[in-house]
C-alpha positions in Angstrom: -30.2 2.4 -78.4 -27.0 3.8 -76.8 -29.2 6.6 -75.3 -31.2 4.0 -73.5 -28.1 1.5 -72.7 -26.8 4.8 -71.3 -29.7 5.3 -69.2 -29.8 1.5 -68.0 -26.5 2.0 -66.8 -27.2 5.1 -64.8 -30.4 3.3 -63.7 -28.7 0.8 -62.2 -25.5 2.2 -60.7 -28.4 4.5 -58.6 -30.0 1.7 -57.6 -26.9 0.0 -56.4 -26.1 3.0 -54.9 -29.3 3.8 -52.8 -29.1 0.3 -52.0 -25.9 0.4 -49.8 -27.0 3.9 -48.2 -30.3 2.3 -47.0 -28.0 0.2 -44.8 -28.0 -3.2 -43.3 -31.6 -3.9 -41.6 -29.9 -6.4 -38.9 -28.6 -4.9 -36.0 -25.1 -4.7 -34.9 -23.7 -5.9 -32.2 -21.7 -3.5 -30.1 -18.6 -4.1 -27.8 -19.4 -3.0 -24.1 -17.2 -0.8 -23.1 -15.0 -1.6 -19.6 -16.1 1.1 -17.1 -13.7 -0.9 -14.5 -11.5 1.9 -12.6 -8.4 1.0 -11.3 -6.8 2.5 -8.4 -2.8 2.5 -8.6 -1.0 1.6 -5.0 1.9 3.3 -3.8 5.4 2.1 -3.8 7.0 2.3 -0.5 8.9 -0.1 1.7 10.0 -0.1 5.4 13.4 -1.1 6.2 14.5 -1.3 10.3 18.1 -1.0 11.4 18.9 -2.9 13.2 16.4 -5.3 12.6 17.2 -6.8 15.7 17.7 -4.6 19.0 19.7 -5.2 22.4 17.3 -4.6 24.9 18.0 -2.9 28.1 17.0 -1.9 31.4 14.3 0.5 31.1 15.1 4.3 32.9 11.2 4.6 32.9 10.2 2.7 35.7 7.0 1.4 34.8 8.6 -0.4 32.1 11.4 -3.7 32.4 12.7 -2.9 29.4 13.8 -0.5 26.5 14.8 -0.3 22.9 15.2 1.6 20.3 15.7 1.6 16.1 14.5 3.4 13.5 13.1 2.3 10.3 13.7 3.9 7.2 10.7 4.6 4.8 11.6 4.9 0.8 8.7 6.2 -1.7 10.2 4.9 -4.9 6.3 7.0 -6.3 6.5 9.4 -9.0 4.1 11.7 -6.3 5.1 12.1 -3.2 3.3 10.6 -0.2 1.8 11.4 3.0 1.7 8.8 6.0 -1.8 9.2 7.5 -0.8 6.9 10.3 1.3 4.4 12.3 0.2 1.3 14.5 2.4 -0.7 16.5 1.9 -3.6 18.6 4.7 -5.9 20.8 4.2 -9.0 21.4 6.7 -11.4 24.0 8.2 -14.0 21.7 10.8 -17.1 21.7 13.5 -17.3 18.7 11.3 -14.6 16.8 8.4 -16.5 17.3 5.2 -15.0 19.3 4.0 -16.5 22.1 0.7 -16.0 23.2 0.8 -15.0 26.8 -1.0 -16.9 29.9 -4.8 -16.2 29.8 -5.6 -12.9 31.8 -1.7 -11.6 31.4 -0.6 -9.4 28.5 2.1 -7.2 27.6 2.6 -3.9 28.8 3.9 -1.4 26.3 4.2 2.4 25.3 6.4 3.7 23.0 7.9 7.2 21.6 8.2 8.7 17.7 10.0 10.9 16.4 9.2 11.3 12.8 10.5 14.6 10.7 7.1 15.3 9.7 5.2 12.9 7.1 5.4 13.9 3.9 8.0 12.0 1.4 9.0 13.2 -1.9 8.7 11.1 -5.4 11.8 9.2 -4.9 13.1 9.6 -1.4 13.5 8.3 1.7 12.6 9.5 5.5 14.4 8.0 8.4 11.8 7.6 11.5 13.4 7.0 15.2 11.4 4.9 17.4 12.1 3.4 21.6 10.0 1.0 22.9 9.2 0.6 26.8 7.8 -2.5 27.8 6.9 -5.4 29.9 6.2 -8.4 29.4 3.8 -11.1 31.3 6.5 -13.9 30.9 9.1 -11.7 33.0 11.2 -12.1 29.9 12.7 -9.1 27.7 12.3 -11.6 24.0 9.6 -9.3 22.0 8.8 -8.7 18.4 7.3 -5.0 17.4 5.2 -5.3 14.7 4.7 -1.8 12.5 2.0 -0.5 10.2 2.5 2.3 8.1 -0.9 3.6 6.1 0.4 5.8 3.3 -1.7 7.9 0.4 0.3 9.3 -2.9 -1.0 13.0 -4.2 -2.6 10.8 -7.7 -4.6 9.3 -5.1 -3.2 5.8 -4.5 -3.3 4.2 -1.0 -1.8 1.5 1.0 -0.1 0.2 3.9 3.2 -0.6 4.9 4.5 -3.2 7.5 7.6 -4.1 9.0 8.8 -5.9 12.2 11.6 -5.6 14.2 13.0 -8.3 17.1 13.8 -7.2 20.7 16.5 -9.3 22.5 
């Protein structure tokens, strides 16, 4: 009787076991995977000094007026960046605030840049000169220059950068 208790016993435990290898007939659910891609934006600010310029009597005589600052970029990346591009536009203003001019008037401006070149390293700063001619349609020299700076790191992040600076 042992020899067939014995043989039960294996019987069994082989059952049991080709039981759990045939596996669970009900599916399982899966977790979808997030194929979202994020893109990391570069760290840089624009600082002007002096955030609010003197104006003067322009030597160009096409022009009222003159000013000049420079702004200060800092990449606080761990890549370098490249600025792809700057836009400016000036706009007559009151107390900092922008008026709209007259309809069929508008300002009159060009202005002059002098960056170093445009690429930043991780953690640095590049000081960019700029002077402003200009005109504007109230006969006033009160203006606001608005900047844009459009920068790309080398891991591929992109953005832009804006500061403004008054002219009195």
């Amino acid at each position: 009787m042992t020899d067939s208790r014995s043989r039960s016993l294996w019987a069994a435990s082989a059952f049991a076991l080709w039981m759990v290898a045939c596996g669970n007939p009900t599916p399982t659910a899966t977790t979808p995977t997030d194929t979202t891609t994020t893109t990391a934006t570069a760290t840089v600010t624009a600082t002007p000094s002096p955030g609010t310029v003197t104006a003067a009597a322009s030597p160009d005589k096409a022009y009222a007026w003159t000013g000049s600052f420079d702004v200060t970029i800092s990449n606080t990346n761990t890549s370098p960046i490249t600025i792809k591009s700057i836009a400016a536009d000036l706009q007559q203003s009151s107390g900092g605030i922008v008026i709209a001019p007259v309809t069929g008037t508008d300002e009159s401006f060009r202005f002059s840049v002098r960056a170093p070149g445009n690429r930043i390293d991780a953690n640095s700063t590049m000081v960019i000169p700029f002077t402003f001619y200009y005109t504007l349609p109230n006969g006033g020299r009160e203006a606001v220059v608005s900047l844009s700076f459009s920068v790309t790191t080398d891991a591929g992040a992109a953005g832009s950068v804006t500061s403004s600076v008054r002219l009195q």
